[in-house]
C-alpha positions in Angstrom: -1.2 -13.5 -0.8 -4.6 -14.0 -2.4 -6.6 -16.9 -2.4 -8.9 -17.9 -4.9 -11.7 -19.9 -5.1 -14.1 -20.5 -8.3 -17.4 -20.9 -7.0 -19.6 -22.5 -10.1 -22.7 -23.0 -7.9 -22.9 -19.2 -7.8 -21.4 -18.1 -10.9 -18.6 -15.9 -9.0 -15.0 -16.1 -7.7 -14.1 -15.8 -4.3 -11.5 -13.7 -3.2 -9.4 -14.2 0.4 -6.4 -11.4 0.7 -4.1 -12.3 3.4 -1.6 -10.1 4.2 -0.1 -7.6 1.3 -1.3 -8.1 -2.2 1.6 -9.0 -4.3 1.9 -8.7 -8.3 2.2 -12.0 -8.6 -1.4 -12.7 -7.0 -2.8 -10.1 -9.1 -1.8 -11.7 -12.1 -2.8 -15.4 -11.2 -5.8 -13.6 -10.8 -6.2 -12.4 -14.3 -5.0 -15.6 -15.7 -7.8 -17.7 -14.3 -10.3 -15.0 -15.2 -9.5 -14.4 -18.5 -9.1 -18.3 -18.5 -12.9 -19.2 -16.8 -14.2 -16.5 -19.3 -12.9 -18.2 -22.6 -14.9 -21.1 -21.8 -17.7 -19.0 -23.1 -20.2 -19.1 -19.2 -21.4 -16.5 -17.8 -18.4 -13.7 -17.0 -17.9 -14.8 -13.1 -18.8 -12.2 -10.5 -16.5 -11.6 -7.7 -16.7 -11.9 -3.5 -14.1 -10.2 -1.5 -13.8 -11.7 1.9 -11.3 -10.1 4.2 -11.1 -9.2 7.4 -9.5 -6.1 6.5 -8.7 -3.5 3.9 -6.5 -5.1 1.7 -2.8 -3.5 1.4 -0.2 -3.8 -1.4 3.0 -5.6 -1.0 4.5 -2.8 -3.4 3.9 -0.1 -6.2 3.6 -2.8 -9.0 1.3 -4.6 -7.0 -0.9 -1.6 -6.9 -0.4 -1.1 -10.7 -1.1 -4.6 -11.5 -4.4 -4.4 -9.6 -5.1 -1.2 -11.2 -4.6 -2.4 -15.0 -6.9 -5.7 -13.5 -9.6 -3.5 -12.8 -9.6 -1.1 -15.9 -9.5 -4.3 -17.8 -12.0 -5.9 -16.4 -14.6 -4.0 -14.8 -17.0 -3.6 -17.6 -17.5 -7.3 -17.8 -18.0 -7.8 -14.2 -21.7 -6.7 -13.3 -21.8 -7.6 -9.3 -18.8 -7.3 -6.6 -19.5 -8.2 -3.1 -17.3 -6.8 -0.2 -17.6 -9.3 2.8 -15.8 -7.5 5.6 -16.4 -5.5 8.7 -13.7 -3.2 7.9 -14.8 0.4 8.1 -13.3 1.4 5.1 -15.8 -1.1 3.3 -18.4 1.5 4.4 -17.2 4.1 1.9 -15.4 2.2 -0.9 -18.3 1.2 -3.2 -19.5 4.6 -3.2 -15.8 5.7 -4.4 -15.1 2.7 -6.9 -18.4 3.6 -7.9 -17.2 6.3 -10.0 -14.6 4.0 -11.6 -16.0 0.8 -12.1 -19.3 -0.4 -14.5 -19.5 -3.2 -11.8 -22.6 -3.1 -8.7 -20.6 -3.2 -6.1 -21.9 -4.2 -2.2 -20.5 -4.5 1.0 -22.3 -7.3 3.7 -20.7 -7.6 7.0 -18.2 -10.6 7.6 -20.8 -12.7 9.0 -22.9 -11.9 5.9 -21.0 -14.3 3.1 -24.2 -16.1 2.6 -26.4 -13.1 1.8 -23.1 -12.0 -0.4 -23.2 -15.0 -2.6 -26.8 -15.2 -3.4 -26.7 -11.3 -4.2 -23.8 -12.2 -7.1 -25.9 -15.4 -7.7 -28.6 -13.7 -9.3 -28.3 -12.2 -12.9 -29.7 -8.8 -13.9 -29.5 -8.8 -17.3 -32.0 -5.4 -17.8 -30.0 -2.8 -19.5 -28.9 0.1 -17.5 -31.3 2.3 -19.6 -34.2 1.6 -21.3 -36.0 4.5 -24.0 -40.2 4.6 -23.4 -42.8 3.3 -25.7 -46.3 5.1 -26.0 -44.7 8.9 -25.7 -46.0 11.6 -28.3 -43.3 12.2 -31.1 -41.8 15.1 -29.8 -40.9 13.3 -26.4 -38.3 11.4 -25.4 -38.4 9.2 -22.1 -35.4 7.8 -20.3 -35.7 4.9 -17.3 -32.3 4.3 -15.9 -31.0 2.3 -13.5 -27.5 0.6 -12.2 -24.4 2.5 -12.8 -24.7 5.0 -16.2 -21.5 5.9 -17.8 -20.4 7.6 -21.1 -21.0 4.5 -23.4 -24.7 4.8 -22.3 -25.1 7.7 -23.2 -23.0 7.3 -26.7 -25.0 4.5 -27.2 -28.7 5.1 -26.3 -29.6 8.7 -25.0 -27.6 11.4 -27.1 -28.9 9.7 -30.2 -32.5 9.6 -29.1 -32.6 13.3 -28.5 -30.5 14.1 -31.2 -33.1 11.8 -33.5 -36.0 14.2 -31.8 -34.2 17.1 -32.8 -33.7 16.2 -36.1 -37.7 16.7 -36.6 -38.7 19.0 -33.8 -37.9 22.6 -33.4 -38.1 22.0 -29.5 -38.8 18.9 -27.6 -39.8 16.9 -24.3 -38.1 14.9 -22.0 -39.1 12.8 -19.4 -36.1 11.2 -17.2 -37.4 8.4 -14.6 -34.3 8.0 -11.7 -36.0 5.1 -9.3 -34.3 2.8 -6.6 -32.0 1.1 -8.6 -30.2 3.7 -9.7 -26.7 3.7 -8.4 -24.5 6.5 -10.0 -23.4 8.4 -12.6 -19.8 8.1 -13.4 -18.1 11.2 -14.0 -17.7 11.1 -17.6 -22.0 10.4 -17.9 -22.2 14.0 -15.9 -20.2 15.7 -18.4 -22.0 14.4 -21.3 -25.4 15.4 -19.4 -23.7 18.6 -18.8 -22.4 19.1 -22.5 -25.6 17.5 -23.7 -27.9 20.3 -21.4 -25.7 22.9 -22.1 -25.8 22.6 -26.2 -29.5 22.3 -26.6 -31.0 23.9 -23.6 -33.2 26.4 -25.5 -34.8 23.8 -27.6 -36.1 21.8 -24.1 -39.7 23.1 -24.0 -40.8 20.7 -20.9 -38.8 18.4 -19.0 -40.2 16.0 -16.0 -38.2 14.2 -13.7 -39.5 10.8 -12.0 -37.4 10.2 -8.7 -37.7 10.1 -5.1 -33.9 10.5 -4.7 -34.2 13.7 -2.4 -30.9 15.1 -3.5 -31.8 15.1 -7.0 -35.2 16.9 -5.8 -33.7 19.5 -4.1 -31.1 20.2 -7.2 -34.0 20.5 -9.7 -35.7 22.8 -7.0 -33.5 25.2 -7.2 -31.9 25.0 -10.5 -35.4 25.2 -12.9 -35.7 28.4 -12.4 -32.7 28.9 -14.9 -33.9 27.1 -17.2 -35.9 28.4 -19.9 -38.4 25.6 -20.3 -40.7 24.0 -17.8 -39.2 21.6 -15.1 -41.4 19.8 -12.9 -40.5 16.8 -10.5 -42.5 13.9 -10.0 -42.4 10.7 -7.4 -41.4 7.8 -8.5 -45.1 6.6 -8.4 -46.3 9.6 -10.4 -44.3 8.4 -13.9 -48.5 7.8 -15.2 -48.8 11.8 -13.9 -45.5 12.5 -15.1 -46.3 11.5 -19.0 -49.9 13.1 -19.0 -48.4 16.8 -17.8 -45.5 16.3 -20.7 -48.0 15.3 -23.3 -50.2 18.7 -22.2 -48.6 21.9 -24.9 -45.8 23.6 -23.1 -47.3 27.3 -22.1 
């Protein structure tokens, strides 16, 4: 069973599983969305409070839930999961790679902290293209979750715009704190988008403190015919002086 509550104070739905998930719950669950979003508000956030891993009564349960996700998650932008379930621990970093949606998990005593996270709207898109950069440069803050419609939408056609008038150019990719993931379709286009033009990438500088991303630029600019440097996230003023300087 799942019970639901509409919370308009905090712009969210909150979510109480007890016992197996059944279809049947799944799809009162997309009737009330789809019916609080056609009132034209905000698109409701969602709070999952259980005090453990939900289960599924059945296979179409599980389908059901599935097809409720992939029809919903890019208009969701904040899920909170109140629990002290361990499996809590590692599910947003999993659905993650699925789902558009921020995703959070508080402890069980934590439902306060949970509603005021999804209380608060971010409305600053997940990428954002620099101003002030020299013509053959192309600067890219992102942040959130990036996917393939991000990149469809805002950062192949700004390099491919650069291109267009440049033999070779410059890019300067800043990576800070609020960057969550990259879905696995957004790696392949970096990959495809790399691997296509990687000749005609004179300088690149990347802006991070995210130490795995570091240590992968460490040891992969060395095959990579142009110059790579890394920068902290406080050096992005250091960052655009070194990729306005001529590539040597």
């Amino acid at each position: 069973m799942l019970k639901i509550t509409e919370d308009d104070a905090h712009g969210c739905f909150v979510l109480r599983p007890v016992g197996s998930l059944r279809k049947v719950d799944l799809d009162t669950l997309a009737e009330r969305f789809d019916a609080k979003v056609a009132t034209g508000g905000p698109v409701p956030n969602l709070v999952i409070q259980s005090p453990a891993f939900p289960t599924w009564s059945n296979f179409a349960a599980l389908l059901e839930h599935l097809r409720f996700i992939r029809g919903h998650h890019r208009e969701i932008a904040k899920v909170a999961l109140v629990s002290n379930a361990r499996a809590f621990d590692i599910a947003p970093r999993i659905a993650r790679l699925f789902v558009k949606a921020r995703l959070r998990h508080f402890r069980a005593d934590e439902l306060d902290a949970a509603l005021a996270w999804v209380a608060v709207r971010e409305d600053a898109p997940d990428v954002v293209l620099m101003d002030g950069l020299p013509d053959d440069t192309v600067g890219i803050t992102v942040r959130g979750v990036i996917d393939t419609q991000d990149y469809a939408d805002k950062i192949v056609p700004a390099i491919e715009d650069k291109l267009a008038r440049h033999d070779k150019i410059k890019v300067i990719y800043e990576i800070g704190p609020e960057f969550e993931t990259f879905t696995p379709g957004a790696v392949w286009s970096d990959t495809r988008l790399g691997t296509m033009n990687l000749t005609r990438f004179s300088k690149v500088a990347l802006v991070t403190d995210i130490p795995w991303m570091r240590g992968a630029t460490h040891v992969f600019a060395p095959l990579v015919p142009g110059e790579i440097r890394v920068f902290g996230i406080q050096e992005l003023d250091a960052a655009k002086d070194w990729i306005a300087e001529p590539a040597t």
